[in-house]
MARBA-3410 file (N, C-alpha, C, O; in Angstrom, 1 decimal):
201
7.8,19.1,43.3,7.3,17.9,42.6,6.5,18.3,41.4,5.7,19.3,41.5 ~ 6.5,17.9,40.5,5.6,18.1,38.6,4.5,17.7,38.8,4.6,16.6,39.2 ~ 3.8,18.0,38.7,2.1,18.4,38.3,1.8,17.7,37.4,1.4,18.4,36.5 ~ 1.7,16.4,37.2,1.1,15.6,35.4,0.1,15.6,35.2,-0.2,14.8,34.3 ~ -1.1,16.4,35.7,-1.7,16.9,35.3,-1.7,19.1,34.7,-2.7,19.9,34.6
-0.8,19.1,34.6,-0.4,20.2,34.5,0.0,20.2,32.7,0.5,19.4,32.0 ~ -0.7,21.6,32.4,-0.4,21.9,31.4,0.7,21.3,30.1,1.7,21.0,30.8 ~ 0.9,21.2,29.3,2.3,21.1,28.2,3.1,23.2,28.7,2.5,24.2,28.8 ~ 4.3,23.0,28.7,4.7,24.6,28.2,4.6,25.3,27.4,3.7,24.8,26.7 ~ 4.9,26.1,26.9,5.0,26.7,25.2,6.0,26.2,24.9,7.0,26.2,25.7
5.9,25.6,23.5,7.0,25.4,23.0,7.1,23.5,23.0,7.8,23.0,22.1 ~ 6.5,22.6,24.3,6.4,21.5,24.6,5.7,21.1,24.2,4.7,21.7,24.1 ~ 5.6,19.0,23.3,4.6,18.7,22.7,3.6,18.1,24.2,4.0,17.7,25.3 ~ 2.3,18.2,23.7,1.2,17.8,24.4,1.2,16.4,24.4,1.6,15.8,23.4 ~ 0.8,15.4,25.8,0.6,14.3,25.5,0.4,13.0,24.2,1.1,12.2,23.6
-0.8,13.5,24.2,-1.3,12.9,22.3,0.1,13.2,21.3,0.3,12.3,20.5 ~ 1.1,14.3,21.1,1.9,14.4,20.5,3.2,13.8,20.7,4.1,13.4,19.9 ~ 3.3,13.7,22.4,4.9,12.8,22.2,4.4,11.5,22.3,5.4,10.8,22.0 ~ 3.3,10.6,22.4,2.7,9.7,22.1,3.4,9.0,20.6,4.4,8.3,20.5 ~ 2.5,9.7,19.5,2.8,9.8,18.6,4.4,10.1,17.6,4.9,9.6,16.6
4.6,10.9,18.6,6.9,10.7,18.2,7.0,9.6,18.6,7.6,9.0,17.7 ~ 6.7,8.8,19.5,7.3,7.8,20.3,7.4,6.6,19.1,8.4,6.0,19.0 ~ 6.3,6.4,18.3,5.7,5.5,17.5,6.6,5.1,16.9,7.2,6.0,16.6 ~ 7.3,3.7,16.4,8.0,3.7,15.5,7.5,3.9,14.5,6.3,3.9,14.4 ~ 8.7,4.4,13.0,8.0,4.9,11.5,7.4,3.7,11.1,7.4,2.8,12.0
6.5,3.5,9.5,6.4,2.5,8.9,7.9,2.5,7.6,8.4,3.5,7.0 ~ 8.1,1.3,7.5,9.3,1.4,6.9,9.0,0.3,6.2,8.3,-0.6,6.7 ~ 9.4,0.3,4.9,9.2,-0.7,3.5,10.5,-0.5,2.9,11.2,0.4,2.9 ~ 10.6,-1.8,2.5,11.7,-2.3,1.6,11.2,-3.4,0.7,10.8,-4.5,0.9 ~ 11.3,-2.8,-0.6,10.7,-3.6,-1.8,11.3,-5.4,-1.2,12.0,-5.6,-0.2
11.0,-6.2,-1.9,11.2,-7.4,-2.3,11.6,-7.6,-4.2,11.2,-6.8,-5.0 ~ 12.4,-8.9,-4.4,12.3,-8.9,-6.0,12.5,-10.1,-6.2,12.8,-10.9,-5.3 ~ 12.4,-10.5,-7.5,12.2,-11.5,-7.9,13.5,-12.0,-8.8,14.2,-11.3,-9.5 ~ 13.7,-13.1,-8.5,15.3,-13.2,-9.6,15.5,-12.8,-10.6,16.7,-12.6,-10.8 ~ 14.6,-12.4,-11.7,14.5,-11.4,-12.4,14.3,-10.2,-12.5,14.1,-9.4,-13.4
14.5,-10.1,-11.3,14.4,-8.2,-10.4,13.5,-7.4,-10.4,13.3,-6.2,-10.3 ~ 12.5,-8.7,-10.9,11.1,-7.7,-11.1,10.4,-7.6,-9.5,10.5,-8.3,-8.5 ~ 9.9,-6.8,-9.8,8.8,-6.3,-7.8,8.0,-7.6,-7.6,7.1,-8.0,-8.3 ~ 8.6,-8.2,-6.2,7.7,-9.1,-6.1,6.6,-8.7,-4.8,5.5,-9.2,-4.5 ~ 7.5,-7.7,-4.0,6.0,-7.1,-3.1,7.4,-6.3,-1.8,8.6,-5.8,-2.0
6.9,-6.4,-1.1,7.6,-5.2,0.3,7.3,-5.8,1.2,6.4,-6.5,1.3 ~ 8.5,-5.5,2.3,8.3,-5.9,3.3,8.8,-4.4,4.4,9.7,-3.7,4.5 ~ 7.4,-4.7,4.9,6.9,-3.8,6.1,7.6,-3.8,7.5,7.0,-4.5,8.4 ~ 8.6,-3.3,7.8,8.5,-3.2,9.5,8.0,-1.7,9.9,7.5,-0.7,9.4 ~ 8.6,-2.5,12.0,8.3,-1.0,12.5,7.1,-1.2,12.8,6.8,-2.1,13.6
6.3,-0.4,12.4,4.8,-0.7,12.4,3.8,-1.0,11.3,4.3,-0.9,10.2 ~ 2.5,-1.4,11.4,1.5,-1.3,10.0,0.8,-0.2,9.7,0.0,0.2,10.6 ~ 0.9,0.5,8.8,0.4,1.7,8.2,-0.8,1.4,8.9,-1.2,0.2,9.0 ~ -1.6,2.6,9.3,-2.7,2.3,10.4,-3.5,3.6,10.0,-4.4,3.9,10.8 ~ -3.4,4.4,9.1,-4.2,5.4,8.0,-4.6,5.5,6.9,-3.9,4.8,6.2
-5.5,6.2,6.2,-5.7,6.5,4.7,-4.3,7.3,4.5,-3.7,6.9,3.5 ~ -3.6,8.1,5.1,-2.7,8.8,4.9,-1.1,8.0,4.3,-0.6,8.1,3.2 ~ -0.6,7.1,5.8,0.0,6.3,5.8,-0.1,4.9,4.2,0.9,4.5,3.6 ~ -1.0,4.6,4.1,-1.6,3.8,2.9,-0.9,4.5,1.8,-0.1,4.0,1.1 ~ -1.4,5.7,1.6,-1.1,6.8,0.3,0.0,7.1,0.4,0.4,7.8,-0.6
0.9,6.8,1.3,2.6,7.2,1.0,3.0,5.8,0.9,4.1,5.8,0.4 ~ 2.6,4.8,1.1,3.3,3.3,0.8,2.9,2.9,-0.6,3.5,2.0,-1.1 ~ 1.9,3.7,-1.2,1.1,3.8,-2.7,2.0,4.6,-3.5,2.4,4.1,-4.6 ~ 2.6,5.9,-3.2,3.2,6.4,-3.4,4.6,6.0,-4.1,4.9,6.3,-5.3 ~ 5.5,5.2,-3.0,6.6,4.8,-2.9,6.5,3.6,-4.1,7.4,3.7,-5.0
5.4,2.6,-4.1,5.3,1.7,-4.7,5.2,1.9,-6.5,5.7,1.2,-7.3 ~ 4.6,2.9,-6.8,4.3,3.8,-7.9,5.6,4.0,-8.5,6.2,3.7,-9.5 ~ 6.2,4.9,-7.0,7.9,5.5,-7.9,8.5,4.0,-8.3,8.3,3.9,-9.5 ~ 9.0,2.9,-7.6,9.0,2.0,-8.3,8.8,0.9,-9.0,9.5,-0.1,-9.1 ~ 7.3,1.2,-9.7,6.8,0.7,-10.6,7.5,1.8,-12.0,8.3,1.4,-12.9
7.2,2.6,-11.9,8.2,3.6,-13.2,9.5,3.0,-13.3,10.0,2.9,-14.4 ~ 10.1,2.6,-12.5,11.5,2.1,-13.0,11.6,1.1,-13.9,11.1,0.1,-13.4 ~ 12.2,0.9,-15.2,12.4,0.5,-16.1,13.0,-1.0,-15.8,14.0,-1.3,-15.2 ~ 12.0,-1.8,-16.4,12.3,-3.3,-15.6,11.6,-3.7,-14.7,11.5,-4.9,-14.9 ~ 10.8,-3.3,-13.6,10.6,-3.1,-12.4,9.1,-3.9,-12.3,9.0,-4.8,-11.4
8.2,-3.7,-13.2,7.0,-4.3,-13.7,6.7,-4.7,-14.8,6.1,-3.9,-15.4 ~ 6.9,-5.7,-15.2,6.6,-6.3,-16.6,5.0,-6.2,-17.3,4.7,-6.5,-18.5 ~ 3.9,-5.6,-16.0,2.6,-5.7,-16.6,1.9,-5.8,-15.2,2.1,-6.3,-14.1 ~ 0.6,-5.0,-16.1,-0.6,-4.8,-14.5,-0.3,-6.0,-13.3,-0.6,-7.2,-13.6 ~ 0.3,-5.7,-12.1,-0.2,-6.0,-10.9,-0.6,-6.5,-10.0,-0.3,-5.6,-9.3
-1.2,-7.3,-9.1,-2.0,-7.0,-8.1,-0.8,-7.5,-6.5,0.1,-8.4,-6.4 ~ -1.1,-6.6,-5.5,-0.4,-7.2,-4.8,-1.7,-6.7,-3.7,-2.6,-5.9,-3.6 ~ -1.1,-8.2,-2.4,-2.4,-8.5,-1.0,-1.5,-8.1,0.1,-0.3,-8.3,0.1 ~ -2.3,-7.3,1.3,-1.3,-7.4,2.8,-1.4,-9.1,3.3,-2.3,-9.9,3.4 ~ -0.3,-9.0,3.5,-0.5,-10.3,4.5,0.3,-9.8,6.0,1.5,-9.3,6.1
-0.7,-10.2,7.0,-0.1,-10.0,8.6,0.9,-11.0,8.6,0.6,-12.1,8.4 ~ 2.3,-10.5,8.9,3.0,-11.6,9.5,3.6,-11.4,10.7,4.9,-11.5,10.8 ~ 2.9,-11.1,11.7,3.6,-11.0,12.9,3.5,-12.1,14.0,2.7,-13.0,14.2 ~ 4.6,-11.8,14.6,5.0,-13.1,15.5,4.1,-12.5,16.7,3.1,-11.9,16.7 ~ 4.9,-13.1,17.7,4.7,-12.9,18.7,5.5,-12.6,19.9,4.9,-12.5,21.0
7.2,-12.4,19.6,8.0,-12.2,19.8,8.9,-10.9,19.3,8.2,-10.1,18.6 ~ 10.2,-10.6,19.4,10.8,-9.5,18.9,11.0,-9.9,17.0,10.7,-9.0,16.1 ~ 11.2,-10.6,16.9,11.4,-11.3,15.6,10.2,-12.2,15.1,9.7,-13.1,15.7 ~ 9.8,-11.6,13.5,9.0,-12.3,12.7,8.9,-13.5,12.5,10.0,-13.6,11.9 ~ 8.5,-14.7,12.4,8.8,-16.5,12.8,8.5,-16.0,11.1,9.4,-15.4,10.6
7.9,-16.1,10.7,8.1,-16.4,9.0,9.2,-15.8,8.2,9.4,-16.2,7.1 ~ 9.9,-14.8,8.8,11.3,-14.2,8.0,12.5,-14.1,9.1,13.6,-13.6,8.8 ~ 12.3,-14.3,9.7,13.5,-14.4,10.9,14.2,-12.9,10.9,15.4,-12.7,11.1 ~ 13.3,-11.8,10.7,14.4,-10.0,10.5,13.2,-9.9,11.2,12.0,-10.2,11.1 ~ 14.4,-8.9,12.5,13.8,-8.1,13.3,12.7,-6.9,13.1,12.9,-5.9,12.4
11.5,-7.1,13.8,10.6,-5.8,13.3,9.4,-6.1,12.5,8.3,-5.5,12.6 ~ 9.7,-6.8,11.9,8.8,-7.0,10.6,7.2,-7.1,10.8,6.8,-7.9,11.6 ~ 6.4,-6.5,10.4,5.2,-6.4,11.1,3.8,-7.2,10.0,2.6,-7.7,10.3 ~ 4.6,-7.1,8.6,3.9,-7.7,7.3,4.6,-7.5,6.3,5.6,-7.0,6.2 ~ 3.8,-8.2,5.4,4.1,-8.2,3.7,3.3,-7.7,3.0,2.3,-8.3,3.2
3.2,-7.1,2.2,2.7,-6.6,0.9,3.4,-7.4,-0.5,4.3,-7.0,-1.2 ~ 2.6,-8.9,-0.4,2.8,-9.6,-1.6,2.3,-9.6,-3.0,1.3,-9.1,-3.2 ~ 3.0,-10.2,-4.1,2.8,-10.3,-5.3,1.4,-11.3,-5.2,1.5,-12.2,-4.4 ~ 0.5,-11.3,-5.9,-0.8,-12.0,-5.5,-0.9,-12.1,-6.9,-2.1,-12.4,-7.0 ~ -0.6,-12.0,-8.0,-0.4,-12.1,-9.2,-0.8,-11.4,-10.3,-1.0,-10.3,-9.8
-1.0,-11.3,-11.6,-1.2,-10.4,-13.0,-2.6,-10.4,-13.0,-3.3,-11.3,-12.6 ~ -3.0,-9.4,-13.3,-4.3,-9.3,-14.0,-4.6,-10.2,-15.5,-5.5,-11.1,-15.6 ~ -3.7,-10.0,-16.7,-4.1,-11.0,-17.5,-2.6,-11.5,-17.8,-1.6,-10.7,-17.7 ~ -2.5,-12.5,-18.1,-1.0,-13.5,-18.5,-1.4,-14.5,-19.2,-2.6,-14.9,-19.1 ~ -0.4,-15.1,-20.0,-0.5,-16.3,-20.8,-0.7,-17.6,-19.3,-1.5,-18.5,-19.3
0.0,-17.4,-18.7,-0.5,-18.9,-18.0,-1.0,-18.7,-17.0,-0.4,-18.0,-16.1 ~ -2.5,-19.3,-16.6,-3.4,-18.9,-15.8,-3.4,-19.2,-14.5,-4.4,-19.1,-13.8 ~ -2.0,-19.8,-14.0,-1.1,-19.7,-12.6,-0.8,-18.3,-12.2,-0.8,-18.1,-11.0 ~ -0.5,-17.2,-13.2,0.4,-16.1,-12.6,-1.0,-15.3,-12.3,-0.8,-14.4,-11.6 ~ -2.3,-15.5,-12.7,-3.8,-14.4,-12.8,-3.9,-14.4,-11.2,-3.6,-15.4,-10.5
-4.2,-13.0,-10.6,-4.8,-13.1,-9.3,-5.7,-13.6,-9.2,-6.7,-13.5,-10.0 ~ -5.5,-14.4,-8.0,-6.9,-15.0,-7.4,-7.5,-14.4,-5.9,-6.8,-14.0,-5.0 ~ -8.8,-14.5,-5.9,-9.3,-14.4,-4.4,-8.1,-15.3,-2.8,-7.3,-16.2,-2.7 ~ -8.4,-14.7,-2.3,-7.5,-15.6,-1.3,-8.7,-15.2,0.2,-9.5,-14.3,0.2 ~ -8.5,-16.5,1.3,-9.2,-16.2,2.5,-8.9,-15.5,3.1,-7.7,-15.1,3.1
-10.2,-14.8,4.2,-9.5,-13.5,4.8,-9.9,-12.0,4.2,-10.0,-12.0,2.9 ~ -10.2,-11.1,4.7,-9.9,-9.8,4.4,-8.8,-8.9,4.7,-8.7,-8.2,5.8 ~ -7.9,-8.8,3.7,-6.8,-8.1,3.6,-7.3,-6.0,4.2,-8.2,-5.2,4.1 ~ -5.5,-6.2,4.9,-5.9,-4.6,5.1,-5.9,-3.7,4.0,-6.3,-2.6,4.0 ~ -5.2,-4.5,2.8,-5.3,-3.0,1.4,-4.6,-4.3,0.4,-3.8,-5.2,0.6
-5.3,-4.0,-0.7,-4.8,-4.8,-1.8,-4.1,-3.5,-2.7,-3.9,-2.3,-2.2 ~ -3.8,-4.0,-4.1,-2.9,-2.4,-4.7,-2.2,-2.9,-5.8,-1.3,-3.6,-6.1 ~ -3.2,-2.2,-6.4,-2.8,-2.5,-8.2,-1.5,-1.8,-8.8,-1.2,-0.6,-8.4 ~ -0.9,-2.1,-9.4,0.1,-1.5,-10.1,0.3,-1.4,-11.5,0.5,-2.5,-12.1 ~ 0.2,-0.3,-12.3,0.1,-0.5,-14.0,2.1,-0.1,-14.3,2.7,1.0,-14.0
2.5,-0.7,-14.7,4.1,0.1,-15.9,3.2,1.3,-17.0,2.0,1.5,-17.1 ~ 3.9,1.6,-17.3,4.4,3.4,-17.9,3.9,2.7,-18.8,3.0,3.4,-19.3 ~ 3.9,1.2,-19.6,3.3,1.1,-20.8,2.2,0.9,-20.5,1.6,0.8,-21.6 ~ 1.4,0.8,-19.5,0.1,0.2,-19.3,-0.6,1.3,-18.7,-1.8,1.2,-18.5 ~ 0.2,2.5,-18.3,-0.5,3.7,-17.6,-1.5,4.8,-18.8,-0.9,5.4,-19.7
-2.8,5.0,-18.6,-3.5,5.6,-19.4,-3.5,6.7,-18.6,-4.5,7.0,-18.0 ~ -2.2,7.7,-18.6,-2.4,8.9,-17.2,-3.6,9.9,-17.7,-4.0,10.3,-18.8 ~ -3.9,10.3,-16.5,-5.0,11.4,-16.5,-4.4,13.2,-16.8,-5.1,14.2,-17.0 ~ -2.9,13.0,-16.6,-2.2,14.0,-16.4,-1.8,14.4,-17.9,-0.6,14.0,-17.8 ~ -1.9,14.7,-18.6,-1.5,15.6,-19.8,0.2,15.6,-20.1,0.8,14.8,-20.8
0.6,16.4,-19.5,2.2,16.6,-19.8,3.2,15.7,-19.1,4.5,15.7,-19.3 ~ 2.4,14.6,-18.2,3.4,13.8,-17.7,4.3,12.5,-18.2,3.8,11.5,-18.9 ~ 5.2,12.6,-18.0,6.4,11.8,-18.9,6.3,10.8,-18.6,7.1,10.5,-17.7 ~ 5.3,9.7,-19.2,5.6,8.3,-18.7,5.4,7.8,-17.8,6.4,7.3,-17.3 ~ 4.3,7.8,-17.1,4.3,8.1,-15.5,3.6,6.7,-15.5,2.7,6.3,-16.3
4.4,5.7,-14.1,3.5,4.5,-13.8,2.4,5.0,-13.1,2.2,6.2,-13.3 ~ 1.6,4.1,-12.0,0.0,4.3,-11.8,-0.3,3.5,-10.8,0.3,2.4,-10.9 ~ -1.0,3.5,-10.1,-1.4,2.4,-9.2,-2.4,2.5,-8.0,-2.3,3.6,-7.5 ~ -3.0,2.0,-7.7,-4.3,2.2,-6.4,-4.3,1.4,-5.6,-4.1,0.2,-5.8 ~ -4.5,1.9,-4.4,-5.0,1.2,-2.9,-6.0,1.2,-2.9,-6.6,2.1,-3.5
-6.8,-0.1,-2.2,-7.8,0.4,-1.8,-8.0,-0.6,-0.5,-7.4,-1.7,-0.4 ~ -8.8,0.1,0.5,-8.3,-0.2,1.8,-9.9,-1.3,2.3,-10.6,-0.9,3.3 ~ -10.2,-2.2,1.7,-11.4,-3.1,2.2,-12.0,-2.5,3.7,-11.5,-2.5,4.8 ~ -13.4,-1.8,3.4,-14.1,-1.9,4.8,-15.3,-3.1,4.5,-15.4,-3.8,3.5 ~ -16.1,-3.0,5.6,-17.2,-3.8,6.1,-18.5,-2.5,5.7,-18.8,-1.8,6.7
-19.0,-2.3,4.7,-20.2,-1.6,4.7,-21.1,-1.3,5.4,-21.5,-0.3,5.9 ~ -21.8,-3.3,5.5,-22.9,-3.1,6.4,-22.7,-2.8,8.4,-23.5,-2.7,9.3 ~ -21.4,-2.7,8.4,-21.0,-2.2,9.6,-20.6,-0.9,10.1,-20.3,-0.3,11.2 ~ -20.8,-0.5,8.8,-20.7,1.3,8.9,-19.1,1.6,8.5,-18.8,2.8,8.4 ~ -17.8,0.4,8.3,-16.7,0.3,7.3,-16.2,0.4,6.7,-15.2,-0.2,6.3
-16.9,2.0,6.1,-16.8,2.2,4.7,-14.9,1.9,3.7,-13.8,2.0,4.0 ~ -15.7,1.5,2.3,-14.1,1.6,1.5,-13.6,2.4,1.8,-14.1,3.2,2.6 ~ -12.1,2.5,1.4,-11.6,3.5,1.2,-10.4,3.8,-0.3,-9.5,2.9,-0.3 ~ -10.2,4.4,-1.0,-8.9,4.1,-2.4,-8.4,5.3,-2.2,-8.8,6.2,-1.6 ~ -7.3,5.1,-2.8,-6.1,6.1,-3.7,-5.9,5.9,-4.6,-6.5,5.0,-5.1
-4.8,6.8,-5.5,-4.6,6.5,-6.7,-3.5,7.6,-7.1,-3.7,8.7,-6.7 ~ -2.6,7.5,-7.7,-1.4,7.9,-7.5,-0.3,7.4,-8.9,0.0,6.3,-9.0 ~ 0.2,8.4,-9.7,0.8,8.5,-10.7,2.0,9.0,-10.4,2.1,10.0,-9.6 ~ 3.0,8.3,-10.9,4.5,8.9,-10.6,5.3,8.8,-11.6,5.0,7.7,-12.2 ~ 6.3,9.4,-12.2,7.1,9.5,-13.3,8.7,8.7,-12.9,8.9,8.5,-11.7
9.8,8.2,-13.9,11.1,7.8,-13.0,11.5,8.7,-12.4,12.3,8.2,-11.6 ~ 11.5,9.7,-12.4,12.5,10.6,-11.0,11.5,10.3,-10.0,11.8,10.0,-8.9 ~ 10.4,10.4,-10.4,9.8,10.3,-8.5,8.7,11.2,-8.7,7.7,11.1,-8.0 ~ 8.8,12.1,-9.4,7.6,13.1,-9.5,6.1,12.6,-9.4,5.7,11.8,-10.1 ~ 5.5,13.2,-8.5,4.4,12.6,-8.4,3.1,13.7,-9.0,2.6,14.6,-8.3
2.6,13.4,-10.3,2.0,14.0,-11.2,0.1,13.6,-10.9,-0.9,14.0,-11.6 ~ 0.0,12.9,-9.8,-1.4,12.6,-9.8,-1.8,12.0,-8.1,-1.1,11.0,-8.1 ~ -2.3,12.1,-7.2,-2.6,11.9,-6.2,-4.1,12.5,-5.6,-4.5,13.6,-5.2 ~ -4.7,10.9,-5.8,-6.4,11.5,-5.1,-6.8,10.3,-4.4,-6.8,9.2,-4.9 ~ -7.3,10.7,-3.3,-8.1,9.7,-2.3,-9.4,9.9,-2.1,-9.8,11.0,-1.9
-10.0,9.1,-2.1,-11.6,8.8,-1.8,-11.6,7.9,-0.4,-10.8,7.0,-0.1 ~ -13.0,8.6,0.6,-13.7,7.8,1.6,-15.2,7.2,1.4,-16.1,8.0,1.3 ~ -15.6,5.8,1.2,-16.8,5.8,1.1,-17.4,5.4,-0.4,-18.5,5.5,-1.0 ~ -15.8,4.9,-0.9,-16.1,4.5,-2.9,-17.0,3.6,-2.8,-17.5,3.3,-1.7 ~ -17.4,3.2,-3.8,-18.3,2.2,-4.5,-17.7,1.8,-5.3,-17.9,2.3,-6.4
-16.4,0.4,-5.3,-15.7,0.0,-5.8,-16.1,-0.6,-7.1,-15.2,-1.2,-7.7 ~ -17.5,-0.6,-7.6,-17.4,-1.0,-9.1,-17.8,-0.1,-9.9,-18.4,-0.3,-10.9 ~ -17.2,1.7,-9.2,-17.5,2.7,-10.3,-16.0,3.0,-11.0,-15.9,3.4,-12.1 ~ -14.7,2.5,-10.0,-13.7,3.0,-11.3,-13.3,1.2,-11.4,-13.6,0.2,-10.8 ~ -12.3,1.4,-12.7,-11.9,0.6,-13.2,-10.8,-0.4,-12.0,-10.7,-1.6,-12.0
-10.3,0.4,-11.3,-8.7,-0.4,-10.8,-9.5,-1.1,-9.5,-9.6,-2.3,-9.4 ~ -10.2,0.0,-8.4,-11.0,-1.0,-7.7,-11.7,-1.9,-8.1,-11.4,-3.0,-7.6 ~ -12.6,-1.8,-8.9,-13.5,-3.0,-9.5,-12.5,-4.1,-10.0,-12.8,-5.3,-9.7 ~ -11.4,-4.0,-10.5,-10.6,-5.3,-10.5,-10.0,-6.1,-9.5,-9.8,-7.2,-9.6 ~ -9.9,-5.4,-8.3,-9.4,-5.4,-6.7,-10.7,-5.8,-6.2,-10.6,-6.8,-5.5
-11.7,-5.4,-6.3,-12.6,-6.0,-5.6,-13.2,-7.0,-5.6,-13.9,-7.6,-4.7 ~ -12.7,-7.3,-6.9,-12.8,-9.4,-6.9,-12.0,-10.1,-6.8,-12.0,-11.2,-7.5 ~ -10.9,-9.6,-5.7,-10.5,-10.5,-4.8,-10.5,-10.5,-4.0,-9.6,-11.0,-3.3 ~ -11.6,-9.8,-3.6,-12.2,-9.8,-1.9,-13.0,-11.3,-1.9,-13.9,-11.6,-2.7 ~ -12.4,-12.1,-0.8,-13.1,-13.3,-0.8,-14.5,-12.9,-0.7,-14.8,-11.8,-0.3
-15.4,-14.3,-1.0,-17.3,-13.9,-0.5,-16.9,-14.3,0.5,-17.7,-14.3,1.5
END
């Protein structure tokens, strides 16, 4: 009879590790808009549940924003939870679906319907997106590279702290800029401080 309390073997993953395989991935698939512009992702599988996880969905989102067409101008996009309660999402009827990462609207635009607004609620990560024409890169030799930041809303006075990324990518995919912060103070850079005022009061 096996011992479960008995060691892993060499070579065998430990508890916490087949745990962890077991997981399903987080899986994104853009959304678009009849003009095929990015209108936000939809999330199955599971909800990115890391600063790590966050920074590769920032990532992905970045590669395309570089694509030509893809963003007509700064960004903002909100999580929204849409899960059911069942095997299937009641707001999109596709299996899995765990949320959205919506279009929440432009930073500035001629009509003052498309401007982000505050919305109710504290979202798990809001996430700006700049186009190649709107990217002021930090990177020197990089070709055109779009831009974009997470930033993951904590509760301060609860000990919550923020959290951001920030992440430059070129059209092939090259990723020419990637830095995360624990503990920002979202009105020292520019992209949080715009995200942060749509954290409802």
């Amino acid at each position: 009879m096996a011992d479960d309390d008995a060691p892993p073997r060499e070579g065998e993953p430990g508890p916490g590790e087949q745990a962890r395989s077991e997981r399903p991935p987080v899986e994104v698939s853009p959304l678009h808009r009849p003009d095929r512009g990015l209108a936000g992702f939809l999330l199955t599988g599971r909800w990115p549940d890391s600063t790590r996880e966050w920074v590769q969905f920032l990532t992905l989102a970045v590669r395309l924003a570089a694509v030509p067409g893809m963003l007509p101008t700064t960004s903002v996009y909100r999580s929204a939870d849409e899960r059911g309660d069942g095997p299937e999402s009641r707001p999109t009827g596709i299996p899995h679906v765990v949320g959205i990462v919506e279009l929440a609207g432009r930073v500035i635009a001629d009509d003052p319907a498309e401007i982000a607004a505050p919305a109710p609620g504290l979202p798990a990560a809001l996430v700006l997106l700049h186009p190649p024409d709107e990217t002021a890169t930090r990177t020197p030799d990089a070709d055109r590279p779009a831009s974009g930041c997470v930033l993951l809303p904590g509760v301060p006075h609860l000990g919550l702290e923020h959290r951001a990324a920030w992440v430059e990518a070129e059209v092939d995919g090259t990723v020419t800029r990637l830095v995360s912060v624990r503990g920002i103070d979202p009105a020292q850079d520019p992209d949080t401080a715009v995200l942060s005022l749509l954290l409802a009061a």
